[in-house]
ZADO-1210 file (C-alpha; in nm, 4 decimals, padded with zeros to 6 digits):
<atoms>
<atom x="10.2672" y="10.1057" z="01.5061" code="UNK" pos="1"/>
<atom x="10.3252" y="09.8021" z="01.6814" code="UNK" pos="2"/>
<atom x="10.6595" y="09.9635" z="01.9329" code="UNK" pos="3"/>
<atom x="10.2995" y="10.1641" z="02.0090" code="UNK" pos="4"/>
<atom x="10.1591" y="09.8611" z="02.1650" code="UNK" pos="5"/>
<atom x="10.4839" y="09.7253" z="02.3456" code="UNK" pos="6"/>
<atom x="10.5683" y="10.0333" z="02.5354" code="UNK" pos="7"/>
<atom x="10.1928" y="09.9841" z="02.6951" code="UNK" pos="8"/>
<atom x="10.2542" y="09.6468" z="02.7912" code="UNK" pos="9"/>
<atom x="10.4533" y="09.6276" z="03.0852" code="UNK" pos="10"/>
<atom x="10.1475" y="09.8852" z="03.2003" code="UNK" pos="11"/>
<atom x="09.9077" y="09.6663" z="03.1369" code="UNK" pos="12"/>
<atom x="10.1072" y="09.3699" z="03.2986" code="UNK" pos="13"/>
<atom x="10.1031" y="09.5722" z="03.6238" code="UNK" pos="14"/>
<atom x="09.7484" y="09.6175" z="03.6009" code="UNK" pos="15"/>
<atom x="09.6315" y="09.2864" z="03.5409" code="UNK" pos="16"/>
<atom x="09.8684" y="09.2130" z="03.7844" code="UNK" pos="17"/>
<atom x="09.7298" y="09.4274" z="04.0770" code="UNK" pos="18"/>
<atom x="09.3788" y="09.3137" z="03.9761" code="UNK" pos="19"/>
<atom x="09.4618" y="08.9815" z="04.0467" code="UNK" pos="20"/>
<atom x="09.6382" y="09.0197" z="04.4114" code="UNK" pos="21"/>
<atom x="09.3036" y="09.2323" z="04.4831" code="UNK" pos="22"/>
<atom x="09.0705" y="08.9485" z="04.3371" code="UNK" pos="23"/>
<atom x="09.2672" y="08.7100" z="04.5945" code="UNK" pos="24"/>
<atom x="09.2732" y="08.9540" z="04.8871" code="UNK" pos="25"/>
<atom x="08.9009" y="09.0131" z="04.8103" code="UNK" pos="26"/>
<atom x="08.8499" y="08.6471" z="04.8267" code="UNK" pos="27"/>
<atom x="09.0124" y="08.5653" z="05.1309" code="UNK" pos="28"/>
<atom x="08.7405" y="08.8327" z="05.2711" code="UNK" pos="29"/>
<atom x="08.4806" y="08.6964" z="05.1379" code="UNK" pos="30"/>
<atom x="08.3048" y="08.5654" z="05.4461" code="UNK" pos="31"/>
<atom x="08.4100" y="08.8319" z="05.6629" code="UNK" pos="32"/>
<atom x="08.2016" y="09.0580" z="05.3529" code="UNK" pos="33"/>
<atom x="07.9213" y="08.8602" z="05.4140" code="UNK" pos="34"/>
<atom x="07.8795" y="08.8948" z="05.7912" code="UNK" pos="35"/>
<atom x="07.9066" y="09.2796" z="05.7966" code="UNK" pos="36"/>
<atom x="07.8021" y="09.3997" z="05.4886" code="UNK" pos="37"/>
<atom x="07.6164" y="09.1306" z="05.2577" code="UNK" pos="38"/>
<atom x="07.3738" y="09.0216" z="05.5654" code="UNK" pos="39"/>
<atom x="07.3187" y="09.3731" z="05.7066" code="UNK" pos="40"/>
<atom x="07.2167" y="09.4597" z="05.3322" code="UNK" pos="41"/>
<atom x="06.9792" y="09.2039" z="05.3203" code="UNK" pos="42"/>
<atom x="06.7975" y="09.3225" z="05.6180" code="UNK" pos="43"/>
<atom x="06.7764" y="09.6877" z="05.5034" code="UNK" pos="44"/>
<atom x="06.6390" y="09.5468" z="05.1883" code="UNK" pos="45"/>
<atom x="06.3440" y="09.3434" z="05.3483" code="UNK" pos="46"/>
<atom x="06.2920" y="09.6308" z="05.5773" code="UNK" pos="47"/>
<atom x="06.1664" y="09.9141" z="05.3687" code="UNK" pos="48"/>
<atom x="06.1473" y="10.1698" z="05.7013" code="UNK" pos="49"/>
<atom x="06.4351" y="10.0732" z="05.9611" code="UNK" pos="50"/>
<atom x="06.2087" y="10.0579" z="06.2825" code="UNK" pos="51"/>
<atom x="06.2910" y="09.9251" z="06.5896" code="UNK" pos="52"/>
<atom x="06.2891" y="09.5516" z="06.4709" code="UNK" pos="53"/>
<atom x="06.4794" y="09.6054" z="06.1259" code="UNK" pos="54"/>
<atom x="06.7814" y="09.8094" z="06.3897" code="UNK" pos="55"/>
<atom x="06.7318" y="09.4953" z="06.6650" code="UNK" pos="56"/>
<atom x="06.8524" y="09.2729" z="06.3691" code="UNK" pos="57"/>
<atom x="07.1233" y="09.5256" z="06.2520" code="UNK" pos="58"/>
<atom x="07.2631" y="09.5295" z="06.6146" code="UNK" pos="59"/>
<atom x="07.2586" y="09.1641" z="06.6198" code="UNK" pos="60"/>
<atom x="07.3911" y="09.1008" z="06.3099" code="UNK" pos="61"/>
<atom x="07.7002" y="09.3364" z="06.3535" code="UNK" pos="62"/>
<atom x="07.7730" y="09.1354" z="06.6866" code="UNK" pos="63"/>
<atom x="07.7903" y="08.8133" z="06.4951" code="UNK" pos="64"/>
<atom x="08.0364" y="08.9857" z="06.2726" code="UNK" pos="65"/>
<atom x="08.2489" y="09.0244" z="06.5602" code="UNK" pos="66"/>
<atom x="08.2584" y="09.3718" z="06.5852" code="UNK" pos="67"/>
<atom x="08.1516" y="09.3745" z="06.9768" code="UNK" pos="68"/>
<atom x="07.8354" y="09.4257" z="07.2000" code="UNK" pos="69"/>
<atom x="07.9498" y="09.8363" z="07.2666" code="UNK" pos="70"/>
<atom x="08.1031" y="09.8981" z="06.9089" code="UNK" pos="71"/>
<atom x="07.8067" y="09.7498" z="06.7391" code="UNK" pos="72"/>
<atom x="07.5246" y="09.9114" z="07.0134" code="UNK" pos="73"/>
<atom x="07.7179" y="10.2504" z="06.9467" code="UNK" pos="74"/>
<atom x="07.6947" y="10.2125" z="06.5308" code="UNK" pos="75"/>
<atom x="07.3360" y="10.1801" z="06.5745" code="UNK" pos="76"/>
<atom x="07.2724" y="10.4545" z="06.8143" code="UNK" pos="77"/>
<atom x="07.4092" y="10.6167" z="06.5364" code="UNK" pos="78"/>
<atom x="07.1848" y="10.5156" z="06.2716" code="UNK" pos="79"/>
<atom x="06.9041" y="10.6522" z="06.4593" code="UNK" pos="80"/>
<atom x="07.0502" y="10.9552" z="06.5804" code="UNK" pos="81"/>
<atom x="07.0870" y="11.0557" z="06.2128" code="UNK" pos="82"/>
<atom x="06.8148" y="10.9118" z="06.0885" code="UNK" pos="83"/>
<atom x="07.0042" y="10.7253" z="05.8592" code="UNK" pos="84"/>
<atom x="06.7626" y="10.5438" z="05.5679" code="UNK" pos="85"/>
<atom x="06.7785" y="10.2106" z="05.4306" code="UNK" pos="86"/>
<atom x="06.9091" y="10.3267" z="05.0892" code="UNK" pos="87"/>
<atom x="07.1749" y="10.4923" z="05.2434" code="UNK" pos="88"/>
<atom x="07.2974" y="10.2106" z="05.5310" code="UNK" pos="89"/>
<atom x="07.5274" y="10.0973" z="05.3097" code="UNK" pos="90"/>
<atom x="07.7779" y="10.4510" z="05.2746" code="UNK" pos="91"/>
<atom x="07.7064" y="10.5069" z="05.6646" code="UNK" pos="92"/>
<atom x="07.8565" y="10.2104" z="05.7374" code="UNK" pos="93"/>
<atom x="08.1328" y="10.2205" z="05.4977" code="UNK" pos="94"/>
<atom x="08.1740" y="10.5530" z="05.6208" code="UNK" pos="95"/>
<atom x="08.1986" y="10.4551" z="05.9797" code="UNK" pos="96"/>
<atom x="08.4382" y="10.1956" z="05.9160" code="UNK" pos="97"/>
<atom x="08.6890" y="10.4093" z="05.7803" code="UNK" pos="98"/>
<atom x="08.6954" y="10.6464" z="06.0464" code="UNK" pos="99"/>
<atom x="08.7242" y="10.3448" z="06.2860" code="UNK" pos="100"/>
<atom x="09.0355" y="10.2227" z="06.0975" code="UNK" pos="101"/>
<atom x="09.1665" y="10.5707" z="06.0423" code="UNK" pos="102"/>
<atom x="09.1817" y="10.6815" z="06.4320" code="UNK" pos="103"/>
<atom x="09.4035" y="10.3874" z="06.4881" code="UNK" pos="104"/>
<atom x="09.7156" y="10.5183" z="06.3294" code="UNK" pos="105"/>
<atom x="09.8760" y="10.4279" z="06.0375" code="UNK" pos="106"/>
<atom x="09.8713" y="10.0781" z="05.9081" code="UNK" pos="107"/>
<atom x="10.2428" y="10.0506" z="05.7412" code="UNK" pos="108"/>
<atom x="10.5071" y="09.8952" z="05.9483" code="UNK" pos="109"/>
<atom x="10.7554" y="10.1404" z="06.0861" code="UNK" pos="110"/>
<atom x="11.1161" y="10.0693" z="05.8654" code="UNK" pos="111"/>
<atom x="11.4050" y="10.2489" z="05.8227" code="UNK" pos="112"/>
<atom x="11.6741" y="10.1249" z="05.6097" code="UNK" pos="113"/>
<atom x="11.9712" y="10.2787" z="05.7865" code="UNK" pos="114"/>
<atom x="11.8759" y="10.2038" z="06.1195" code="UNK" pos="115"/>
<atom x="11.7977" y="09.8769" z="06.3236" code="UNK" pos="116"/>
<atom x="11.4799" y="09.7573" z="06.2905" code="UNK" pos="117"/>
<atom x="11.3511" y="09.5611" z="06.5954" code="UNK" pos="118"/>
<atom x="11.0185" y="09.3788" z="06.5443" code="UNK" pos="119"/>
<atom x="10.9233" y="09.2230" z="06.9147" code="UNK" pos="120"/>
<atom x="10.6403" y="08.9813" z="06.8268" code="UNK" pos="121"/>
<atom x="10.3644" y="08.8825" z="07.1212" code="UNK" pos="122"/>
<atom x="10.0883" y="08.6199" z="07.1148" code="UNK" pos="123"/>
<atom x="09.9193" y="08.3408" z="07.2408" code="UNK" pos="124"/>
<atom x="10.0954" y="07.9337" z="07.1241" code="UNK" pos="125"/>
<atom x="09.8802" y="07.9121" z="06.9023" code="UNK" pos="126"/>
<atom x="09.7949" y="08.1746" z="06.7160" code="UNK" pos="127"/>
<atom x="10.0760" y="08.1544" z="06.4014" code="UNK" pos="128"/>
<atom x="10.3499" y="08.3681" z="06.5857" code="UNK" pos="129"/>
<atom x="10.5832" y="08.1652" z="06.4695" code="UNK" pos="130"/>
<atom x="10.4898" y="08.0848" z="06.1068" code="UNK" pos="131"/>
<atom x="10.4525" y="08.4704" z="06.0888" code="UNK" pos="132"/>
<atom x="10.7542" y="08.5672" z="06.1805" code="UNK" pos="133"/>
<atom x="10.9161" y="08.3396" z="05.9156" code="UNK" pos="134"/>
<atom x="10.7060" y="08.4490" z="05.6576" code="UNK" pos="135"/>
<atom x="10.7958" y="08.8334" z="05.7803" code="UNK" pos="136"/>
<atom x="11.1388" y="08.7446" z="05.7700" code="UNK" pos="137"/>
<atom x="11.1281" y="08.6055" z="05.4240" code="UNK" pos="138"/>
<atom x="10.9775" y="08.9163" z="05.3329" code="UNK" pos="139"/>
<atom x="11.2486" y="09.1852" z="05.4429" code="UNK" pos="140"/>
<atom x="11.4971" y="08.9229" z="05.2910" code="UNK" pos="141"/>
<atom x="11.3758" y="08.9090" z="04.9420" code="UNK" pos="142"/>
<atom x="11.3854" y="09.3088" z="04.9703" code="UNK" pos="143"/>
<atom x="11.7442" y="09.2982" z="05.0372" code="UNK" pos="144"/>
<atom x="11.7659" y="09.3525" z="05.4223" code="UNK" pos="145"/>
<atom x="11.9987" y="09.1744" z="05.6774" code="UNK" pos="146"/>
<atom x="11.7870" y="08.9676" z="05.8883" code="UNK" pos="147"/>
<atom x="11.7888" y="08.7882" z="06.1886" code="UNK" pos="148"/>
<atom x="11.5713" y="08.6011" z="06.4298" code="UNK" pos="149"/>
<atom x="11.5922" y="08.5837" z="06.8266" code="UNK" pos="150"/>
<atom x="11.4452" y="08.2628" z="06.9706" code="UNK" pos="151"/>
<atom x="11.2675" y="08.4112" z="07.2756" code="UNK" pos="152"/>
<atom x="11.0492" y="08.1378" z="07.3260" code="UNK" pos="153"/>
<atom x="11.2971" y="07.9642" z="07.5062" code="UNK" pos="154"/>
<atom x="11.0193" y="07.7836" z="07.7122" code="UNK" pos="155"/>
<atom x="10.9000" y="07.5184" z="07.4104" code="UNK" pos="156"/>
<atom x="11.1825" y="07.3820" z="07.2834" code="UNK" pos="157"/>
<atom x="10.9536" y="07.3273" z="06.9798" code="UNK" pos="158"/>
<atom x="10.9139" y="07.7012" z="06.9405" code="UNK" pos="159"/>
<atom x="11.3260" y="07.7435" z="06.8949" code="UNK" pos="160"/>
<atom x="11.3139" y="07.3994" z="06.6556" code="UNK" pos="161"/>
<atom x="10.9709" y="07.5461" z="06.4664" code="UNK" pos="162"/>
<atom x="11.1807" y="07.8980" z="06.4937" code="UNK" pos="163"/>
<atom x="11.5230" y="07.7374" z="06.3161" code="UNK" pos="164"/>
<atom x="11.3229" y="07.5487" z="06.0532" code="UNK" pos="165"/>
<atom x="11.1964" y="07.8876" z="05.9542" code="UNK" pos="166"/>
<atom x="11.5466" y="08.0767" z="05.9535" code="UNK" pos="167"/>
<atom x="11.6844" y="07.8540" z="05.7247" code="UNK" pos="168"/>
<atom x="11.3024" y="07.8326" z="05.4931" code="UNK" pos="169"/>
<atom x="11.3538" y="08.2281" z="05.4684" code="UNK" pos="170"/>
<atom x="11.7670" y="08.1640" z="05.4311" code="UNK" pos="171"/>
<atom x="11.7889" y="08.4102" z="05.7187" code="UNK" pos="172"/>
<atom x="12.0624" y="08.3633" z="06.0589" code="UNK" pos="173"/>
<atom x="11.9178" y="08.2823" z="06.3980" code="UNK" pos="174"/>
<atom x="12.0425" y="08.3201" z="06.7703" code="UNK" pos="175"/>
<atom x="11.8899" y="08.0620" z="07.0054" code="UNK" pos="176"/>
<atom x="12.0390" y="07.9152" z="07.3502" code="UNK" pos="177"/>
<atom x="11.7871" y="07.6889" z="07.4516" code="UNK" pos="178"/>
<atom x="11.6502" y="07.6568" z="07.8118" code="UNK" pos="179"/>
<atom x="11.8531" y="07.9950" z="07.8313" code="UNK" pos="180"/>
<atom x="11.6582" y="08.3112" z="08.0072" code="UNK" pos="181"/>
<atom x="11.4505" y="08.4978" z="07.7151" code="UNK" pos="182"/>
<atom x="11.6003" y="08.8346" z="07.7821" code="UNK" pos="183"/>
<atom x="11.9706" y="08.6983" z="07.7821" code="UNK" pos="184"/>
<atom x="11.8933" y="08.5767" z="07.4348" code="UNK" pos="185"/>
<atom x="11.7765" y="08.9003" z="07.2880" code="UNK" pos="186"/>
<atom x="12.0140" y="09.0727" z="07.5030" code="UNK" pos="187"/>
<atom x="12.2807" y="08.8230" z="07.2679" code="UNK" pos="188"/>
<atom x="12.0608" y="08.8831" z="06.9462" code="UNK" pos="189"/>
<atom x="12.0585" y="09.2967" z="06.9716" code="UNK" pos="190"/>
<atom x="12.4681" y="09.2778" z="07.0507" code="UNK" pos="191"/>
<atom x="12.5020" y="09.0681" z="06.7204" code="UNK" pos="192"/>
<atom x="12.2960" y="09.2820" z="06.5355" code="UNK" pos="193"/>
<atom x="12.4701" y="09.5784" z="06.6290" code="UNK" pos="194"/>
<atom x="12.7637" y="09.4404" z="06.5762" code="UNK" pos="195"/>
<atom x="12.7270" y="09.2899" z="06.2477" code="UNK" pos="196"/>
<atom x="12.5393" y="09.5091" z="06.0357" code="UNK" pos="197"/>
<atom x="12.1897" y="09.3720" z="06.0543" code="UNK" pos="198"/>
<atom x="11.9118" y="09.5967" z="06.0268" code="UNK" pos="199"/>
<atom x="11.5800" y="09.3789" z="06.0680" code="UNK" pos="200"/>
<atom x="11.5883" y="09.1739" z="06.4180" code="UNK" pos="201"/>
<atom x="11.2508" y="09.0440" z="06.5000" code="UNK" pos="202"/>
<atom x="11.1860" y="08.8477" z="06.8235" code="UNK" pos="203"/>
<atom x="11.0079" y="08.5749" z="06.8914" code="UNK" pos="204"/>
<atom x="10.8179" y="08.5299" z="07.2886" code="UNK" pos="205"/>
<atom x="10.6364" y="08.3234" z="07.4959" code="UNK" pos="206"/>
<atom x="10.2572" y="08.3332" z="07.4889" code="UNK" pos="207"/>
<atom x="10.1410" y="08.0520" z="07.7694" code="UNK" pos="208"/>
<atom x="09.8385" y="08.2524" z="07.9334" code="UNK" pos="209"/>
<atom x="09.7675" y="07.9937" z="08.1707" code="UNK" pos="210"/>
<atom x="10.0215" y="08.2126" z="08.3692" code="UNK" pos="211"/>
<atom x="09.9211" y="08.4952" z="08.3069" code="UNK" pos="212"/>
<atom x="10.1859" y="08.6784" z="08.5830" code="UNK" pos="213"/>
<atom x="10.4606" y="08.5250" z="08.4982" code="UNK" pos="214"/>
<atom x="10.4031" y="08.5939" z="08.1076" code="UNK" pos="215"/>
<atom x="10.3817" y="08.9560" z="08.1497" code="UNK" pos="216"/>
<atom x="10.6791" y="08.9829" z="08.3771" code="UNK" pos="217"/>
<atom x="10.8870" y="08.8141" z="08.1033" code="UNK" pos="218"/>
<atom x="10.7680" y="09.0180" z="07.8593" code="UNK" pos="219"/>
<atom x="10.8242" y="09.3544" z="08.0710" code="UNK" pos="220"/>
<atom x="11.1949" y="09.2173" z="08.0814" code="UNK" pos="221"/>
<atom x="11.2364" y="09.1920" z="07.7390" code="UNK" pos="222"/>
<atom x="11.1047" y="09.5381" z="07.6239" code="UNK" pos="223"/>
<atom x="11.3347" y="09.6941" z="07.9080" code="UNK" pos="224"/>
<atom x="11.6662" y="09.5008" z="07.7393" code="UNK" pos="225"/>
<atom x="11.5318" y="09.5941" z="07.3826" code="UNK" pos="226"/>
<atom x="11.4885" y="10.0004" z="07.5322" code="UNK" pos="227"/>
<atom x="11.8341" y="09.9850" z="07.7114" code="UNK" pos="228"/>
<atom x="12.0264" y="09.8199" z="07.4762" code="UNK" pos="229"/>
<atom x="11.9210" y="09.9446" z="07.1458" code="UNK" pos="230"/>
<atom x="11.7755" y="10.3117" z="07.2041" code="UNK" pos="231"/>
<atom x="11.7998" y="10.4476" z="06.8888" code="UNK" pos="232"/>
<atom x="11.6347" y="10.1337" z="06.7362" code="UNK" pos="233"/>
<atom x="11.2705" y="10.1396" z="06.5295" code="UNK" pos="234"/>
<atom x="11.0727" y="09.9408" z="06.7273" code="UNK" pos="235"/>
<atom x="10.7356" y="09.7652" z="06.6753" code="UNK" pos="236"/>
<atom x="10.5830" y="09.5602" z="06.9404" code="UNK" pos="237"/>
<atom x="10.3235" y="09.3348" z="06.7392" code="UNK" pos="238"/>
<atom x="10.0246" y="09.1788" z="06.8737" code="UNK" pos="239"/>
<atom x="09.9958" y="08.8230" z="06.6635" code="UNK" pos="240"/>
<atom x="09.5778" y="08.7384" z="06.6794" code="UNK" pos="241"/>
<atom x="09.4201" y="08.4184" z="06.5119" code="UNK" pos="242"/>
<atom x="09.1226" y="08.6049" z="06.3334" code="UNK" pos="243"/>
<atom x="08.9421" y="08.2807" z="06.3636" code="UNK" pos="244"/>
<atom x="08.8986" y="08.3536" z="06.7576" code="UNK" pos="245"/>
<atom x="08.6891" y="08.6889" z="06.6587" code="UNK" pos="246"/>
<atom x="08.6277" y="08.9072" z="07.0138" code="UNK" pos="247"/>
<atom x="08.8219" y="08.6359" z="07.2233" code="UNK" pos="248"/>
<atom x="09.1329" y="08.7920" z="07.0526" code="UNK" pos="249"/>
<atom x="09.0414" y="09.1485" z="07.2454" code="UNK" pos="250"/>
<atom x="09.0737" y="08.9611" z="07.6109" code="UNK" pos="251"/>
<atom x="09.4464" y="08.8508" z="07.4440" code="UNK" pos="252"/>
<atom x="09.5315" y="09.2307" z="07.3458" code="UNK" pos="253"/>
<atom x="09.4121" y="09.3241" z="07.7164" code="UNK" pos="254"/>
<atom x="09.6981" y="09.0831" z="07.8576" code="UNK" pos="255"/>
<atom x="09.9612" y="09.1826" z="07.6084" code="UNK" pos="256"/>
<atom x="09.8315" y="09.5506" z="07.6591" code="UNK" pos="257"/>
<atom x="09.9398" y="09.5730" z="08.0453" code="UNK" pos="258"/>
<atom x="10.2852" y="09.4046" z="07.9634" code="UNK" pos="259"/>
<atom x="10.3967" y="09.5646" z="07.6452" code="UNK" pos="260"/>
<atom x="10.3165" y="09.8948" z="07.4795" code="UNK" pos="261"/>
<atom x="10.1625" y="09.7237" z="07.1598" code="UNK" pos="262"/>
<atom x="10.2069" y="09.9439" z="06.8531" code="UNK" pos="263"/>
<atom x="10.0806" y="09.6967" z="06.5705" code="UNK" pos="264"/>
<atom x="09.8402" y="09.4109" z="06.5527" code="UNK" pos="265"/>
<atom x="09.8874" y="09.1298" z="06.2986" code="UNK" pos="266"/>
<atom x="09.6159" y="08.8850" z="06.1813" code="UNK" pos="267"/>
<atom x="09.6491" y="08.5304" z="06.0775" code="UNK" pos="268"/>
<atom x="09.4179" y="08.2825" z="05.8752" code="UNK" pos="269"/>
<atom x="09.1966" y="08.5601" z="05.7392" code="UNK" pos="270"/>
<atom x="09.1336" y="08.4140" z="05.4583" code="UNK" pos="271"/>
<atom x="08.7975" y="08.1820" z="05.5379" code="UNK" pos="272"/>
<atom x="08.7052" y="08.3398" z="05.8685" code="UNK" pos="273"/>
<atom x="08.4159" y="08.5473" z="05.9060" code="UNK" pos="274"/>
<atom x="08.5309" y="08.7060" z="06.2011" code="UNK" pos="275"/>
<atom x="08.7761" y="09.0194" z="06.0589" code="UNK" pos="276"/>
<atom x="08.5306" y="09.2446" z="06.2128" code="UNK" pos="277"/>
<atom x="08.7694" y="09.2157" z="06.4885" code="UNK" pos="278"/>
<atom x="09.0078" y="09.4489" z="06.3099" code="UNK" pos="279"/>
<atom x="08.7646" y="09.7269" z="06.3895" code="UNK" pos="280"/>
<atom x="08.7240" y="09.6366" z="06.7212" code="UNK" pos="281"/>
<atom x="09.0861" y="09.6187" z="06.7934" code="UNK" pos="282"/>
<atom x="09.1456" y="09.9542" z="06.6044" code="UNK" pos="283"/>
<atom x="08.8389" y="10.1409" z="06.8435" code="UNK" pos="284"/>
<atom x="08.8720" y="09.9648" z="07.1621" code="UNK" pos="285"/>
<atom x="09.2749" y="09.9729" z="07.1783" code="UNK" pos="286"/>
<atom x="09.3826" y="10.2399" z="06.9507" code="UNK" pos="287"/>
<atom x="09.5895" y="09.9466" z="06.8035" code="UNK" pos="288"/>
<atom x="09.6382" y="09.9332" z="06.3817" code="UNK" pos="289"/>
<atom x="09.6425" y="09.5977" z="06.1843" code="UNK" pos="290"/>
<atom x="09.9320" y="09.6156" z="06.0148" code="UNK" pos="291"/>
<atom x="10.0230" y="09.2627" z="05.8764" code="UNK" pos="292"/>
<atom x="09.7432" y="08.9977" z="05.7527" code="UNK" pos="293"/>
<atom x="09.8037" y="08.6091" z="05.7072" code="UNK" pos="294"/>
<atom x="09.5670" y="08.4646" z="05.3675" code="UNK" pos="295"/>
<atom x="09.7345" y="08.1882" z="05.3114" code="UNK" pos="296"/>
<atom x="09.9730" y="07.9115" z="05.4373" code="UNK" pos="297"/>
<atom x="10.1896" y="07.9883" z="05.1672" code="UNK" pos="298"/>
<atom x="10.5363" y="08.2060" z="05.2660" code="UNK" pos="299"/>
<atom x="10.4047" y="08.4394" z="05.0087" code="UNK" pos="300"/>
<atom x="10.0799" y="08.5418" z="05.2022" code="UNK" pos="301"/>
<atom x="10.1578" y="08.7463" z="05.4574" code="UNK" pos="302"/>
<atom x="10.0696" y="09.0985" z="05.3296" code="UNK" pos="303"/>
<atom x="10.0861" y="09.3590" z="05.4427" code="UNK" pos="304"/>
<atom x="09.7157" y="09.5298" z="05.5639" code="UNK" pos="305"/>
<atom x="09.5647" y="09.7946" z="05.3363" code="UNK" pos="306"/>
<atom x="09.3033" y="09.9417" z="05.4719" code="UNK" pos="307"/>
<atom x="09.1764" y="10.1143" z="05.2214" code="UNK" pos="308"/>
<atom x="09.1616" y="09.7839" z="04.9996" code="UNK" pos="309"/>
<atom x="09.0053" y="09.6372" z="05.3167" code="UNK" pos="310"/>
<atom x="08.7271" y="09.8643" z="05.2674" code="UNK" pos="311"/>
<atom x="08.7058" y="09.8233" z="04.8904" code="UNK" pos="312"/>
<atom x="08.6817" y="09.4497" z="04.9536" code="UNK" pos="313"/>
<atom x="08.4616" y="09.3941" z="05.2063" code="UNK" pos="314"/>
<atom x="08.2108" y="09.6497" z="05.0033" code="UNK" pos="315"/>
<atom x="08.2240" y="09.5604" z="04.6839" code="UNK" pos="316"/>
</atoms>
């Protein structure tokens, strides 16, 4: 009778578990909820018929939420078009959201075990680049991978000292040359992974837009070492946004856009912000997928991006 009970607990474990990491995810989306669902609702429900002043506030609601002037002009061309009534507003949009997410692509991170994985990471100083590629590289670690960092950002020297702390926080090795060229670095990096069995290299860059030529150039250079030197490599190029910055993180993906062909976005300081509407915007503007998501500054919260439990959170 009671072995009955035991075999059910580790079960029940997992559950309670996986109901907790939800209940925190869910929290760390709270205010993000609010903007686009929980203050759209409340409109709908003080507007019995959606005329043209209940979809004005819609429409201005959705752009406070970040999601854009043409994203959020285009979701309520919708709602008229289909006539769409206040009981139902909330499906519609939960419905449109999905599809938004879902044309981007897939949100897992490309990894294969028996191969190199290259992980080139772009972004503005500022933004948690660094931090997130520590926490990233803590991650593959604890699964058992061989990891290890190239110090790109050879133009701070506080980037390679924030970059080394990190390596040795996530007990991972690191190849910096400081005041070297970027691309000689990675060049040194990818020859060392080869070499010695590593199969997780992620890269850190620049990200000074104030010149905005000179960044892209650099960046060009790298991707075209990464391509010639490790062809049969996995490679993500990663877009690192500050959700806090909302739309001013699309004008960022337009720079890194024309220099790199970005095949991931990754969002940091979620948790708090009401502006993740921007992951919709950067999924229908730029065809680009959120794939990693920063809650916390604990090593621990980077997570990877869900969007299905996106949905479920910002919803429910």
């Amino acid at each position: 009778m009671f072995n009955f009970f035991k075999k059910n607990e580790p079960v029940q474990n997992k559950e309670a578990e996986n109901k907790t990491a939800f209940q925190t995810f869910k929290d760390a989306v709270s205010k993000t909820s609010d903007a686009l669902v929980s203050n759209i609702l409340n409109i709908v429900s003080n507007n019995e018929k959606l005329d043209e002043f209940a979809l004005d506030d819609i429409e201005t609601q959705l752009i406070k939420a970040d999601l854009g002037v043409d994203l959020a002009v285009s979701i309520v061309e919708k709602i008229k078009e289909n006539d769409i009534k206040s009981n139902n507003i909330k499906e519609f949009l939960k419905s449109e959201f999905e599809n938004i997410l879902n044309s981007a692509g897939s949100n897992v991170l490309n990894f294969l075990p028996d191969k190199l994985n290259i992980y080139f990471v772009a972004g503005v100083n500022g933004a948690g680049k660094t931090t997130l590629i520590g926490k990233l590289a803590r991650k593959f670690k604890i699964e058992g991978n061989k990891v290890l960092l190239a110090a790109g950002d050879t133009f701070r020297a506080a980037a390679e000292e924030q970059l080394d702390i990190w390596s040795k926080r996530a007990d991972v090795d690191i190849v910096r040359e400081d005041k070297a060229d970027s691309a000689s670095v990675v060049y040194r990096a990818i020859e060392k992974a080869q070499n010695e069995g590593y199969n997780v290299l992620i890269i850190d860059t620049a990200g000074r837009l104030q010149n905005k030529f000179n960044l892209i150039e650099e960046l060009k250079k790298i991707k075209n070492v990464i391509v010639k030197k490790a062809p049969d490599a996995v490679l993500e190029s990663i877009l690192v946004l500050d959700a806090n910055l909302g739309q001013n993180g699309l004008s960022q993906a337009k720079v890194f856009k024309e220099a790199i062909e970005l095949t991931a976005c990754a969002l940091t300081k979620l948790d708090g912000s009401s502006k993740g509407g921007v992951i919709f915007s950067i999924a229908k503007e730029y065809s680009i997928p959120v794939k990693l998501v920063g809650i916390g500054e604990k090593i621990e919260d980077l997570k990877d991006f869900n969007k299905d439990e996106f949905i479920k959170a910002i919803f429910n």
